[in-house]
Backbone as JSON Lines, residues from 0, in Angstrom:
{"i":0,"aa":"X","n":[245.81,147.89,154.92],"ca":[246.67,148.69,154.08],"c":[247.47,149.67,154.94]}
{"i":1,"aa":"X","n":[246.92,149.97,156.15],"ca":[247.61,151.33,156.82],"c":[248.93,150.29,157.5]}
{"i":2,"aa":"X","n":[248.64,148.94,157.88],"ca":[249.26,148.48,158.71],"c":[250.82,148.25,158.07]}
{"i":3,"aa":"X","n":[250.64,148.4,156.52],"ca":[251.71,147.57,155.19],"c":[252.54,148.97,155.24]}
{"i":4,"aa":"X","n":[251.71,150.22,155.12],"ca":[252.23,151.52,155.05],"c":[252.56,152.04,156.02]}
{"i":5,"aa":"X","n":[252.58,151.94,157.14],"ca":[252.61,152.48,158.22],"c":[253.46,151.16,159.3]}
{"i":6,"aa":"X","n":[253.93,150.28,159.34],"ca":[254.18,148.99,159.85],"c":[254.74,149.4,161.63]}
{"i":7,"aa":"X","n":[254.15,149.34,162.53],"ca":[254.52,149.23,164.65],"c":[254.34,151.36,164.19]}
{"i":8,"aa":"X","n":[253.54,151.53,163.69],"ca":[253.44,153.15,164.12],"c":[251.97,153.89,164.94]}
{"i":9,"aa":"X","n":[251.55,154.77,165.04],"ca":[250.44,154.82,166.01],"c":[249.4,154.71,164.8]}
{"i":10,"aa":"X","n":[249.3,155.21,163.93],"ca":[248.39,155.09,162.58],"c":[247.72,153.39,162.78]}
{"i":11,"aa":"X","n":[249.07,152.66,162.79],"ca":[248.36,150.93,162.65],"c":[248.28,150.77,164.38]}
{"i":12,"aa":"X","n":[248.36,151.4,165.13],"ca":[247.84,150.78,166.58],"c":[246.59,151.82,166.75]}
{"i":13,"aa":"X","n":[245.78,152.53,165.96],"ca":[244.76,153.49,166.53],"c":[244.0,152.38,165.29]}
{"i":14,"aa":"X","n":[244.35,152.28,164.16],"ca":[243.37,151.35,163.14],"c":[242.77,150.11,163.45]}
{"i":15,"aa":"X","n":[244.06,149.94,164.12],"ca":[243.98,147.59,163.74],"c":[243.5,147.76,165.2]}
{"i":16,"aa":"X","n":[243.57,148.15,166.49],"ca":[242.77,147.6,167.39],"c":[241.84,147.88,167.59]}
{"i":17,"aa":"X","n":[240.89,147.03,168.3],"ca":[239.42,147.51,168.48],"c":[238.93,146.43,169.46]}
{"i":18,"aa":"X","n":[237.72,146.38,169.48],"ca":[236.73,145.03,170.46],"c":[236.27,144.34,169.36]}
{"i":19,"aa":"X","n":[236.34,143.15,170.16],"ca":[235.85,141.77,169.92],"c":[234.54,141.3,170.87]}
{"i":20,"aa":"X","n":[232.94,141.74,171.17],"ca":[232.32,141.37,171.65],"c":[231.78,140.06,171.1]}
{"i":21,"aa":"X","n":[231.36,138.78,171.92],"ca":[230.98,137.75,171.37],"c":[231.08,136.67,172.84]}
{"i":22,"aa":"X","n":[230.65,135.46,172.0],"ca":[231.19,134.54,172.88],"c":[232.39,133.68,172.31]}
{"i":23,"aa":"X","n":[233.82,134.04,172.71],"ca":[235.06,133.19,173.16],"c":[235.81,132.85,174.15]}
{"i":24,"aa":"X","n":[235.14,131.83,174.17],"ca":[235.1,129.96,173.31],"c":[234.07,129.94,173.46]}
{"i":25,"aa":"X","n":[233.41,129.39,172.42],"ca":[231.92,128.98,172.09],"c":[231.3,128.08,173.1]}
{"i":26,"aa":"X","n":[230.28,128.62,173.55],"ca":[229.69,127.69,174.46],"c":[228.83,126.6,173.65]}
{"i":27,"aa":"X","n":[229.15,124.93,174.42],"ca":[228.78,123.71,173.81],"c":[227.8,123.47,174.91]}
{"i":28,"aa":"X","n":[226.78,122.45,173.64],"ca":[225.72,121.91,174.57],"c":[225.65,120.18,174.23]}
{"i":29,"aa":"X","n":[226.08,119.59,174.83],"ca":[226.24,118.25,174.69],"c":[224.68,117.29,175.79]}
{"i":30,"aa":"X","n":[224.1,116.63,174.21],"ca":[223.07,116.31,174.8],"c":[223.18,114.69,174.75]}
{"i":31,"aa":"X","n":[224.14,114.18,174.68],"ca":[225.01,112.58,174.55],"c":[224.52,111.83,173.03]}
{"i":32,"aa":"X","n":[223.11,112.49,172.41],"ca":[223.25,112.18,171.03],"c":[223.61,113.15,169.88]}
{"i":33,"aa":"X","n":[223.39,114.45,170.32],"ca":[224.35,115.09,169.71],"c":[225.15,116.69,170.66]}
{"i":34,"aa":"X","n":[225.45,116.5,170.01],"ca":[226.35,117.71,170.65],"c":[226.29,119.23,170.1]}
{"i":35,"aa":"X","n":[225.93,120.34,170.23],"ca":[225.59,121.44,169.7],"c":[226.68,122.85,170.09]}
{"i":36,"aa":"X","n":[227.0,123.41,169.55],"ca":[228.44,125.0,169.21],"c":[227.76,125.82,169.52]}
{"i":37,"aa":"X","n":[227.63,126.62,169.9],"ca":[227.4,127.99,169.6],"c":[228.31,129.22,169.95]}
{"i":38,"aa":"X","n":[228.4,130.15,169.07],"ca":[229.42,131.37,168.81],"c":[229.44,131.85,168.18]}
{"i":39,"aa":"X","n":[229.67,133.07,168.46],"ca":[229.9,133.88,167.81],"c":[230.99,135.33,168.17]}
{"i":40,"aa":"X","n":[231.64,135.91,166.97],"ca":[232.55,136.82,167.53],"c":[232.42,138.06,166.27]}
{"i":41,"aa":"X","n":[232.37,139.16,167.09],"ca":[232.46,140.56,166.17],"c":[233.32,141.21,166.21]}
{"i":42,"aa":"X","n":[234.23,141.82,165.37],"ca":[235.48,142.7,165.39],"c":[235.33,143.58,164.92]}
{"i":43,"aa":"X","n":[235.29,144.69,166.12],"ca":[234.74,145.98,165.54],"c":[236.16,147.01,165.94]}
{"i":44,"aa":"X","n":[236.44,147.76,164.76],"ca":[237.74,148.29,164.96],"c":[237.28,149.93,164.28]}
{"i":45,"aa":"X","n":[238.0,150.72,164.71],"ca":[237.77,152.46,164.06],"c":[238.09,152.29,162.13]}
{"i":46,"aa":"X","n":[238.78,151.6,161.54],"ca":[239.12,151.28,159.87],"c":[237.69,150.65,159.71]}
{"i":47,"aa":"X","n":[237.01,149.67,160.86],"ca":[235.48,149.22,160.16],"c":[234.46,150.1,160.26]}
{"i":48,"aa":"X","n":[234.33,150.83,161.75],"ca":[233.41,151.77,161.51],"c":[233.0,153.32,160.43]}
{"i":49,"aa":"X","n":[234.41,153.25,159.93],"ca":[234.69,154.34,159.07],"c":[233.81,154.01,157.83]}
{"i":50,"aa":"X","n":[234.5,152.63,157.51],"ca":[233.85,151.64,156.69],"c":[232.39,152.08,155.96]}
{"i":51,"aa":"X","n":[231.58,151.27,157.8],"ca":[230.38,151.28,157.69],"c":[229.59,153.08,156.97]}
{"i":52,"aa":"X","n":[230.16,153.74,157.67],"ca":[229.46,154.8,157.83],"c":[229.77,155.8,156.57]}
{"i":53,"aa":"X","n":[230.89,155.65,155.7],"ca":[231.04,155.69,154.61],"c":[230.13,155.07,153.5]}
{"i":54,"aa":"X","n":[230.08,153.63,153.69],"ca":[229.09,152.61,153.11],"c":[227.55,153.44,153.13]}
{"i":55,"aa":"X","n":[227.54,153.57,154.45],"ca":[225.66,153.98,154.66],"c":[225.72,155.55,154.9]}
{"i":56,"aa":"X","n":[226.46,156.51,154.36],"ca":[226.5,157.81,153.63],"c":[226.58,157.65,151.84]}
{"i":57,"aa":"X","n":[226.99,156.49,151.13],"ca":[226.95,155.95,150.05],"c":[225.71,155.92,149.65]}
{"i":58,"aa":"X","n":[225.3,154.9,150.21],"ca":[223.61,154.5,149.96],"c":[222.77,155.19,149.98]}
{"i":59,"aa":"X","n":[222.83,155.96,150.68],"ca":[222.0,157.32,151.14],"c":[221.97,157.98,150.03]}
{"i":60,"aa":"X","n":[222.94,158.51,149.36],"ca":[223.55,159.58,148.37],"c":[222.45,158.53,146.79]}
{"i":61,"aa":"X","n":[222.34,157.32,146.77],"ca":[222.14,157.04,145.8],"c":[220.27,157.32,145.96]}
């Protein structure tokens, strides 16, 4: 929403970026009868942590 309201301003470049810890590209394990993926990726940005911590000041309160 900040990005729609706010569109190339510092508001949507301090919100929308963040880290991506994980593994990309998924590391494969190919065993010639089958073949196995694994991955995963987390996007953690300052709009999610606000999120969270809003969320679990919520819960708390109840």
């Amino acid at each position: 929403m900040i990005a729609y309201l706010f569109p190339g301003g510092i508001l949507d470049r301090i919100f929308s970026r963040g880290i991506s810890p994980g593994l990309d590209p998924p590391a494969t394990l190919n065993l010639r009868i089958v073949s196995l993926t694994f991955g995963f990726v987390v996007r953690i940005n300052l709009a999610s942590l606000l999120g969270l911590l809003l969320g679990a000041y919520l819960y708390k309160q109840l």
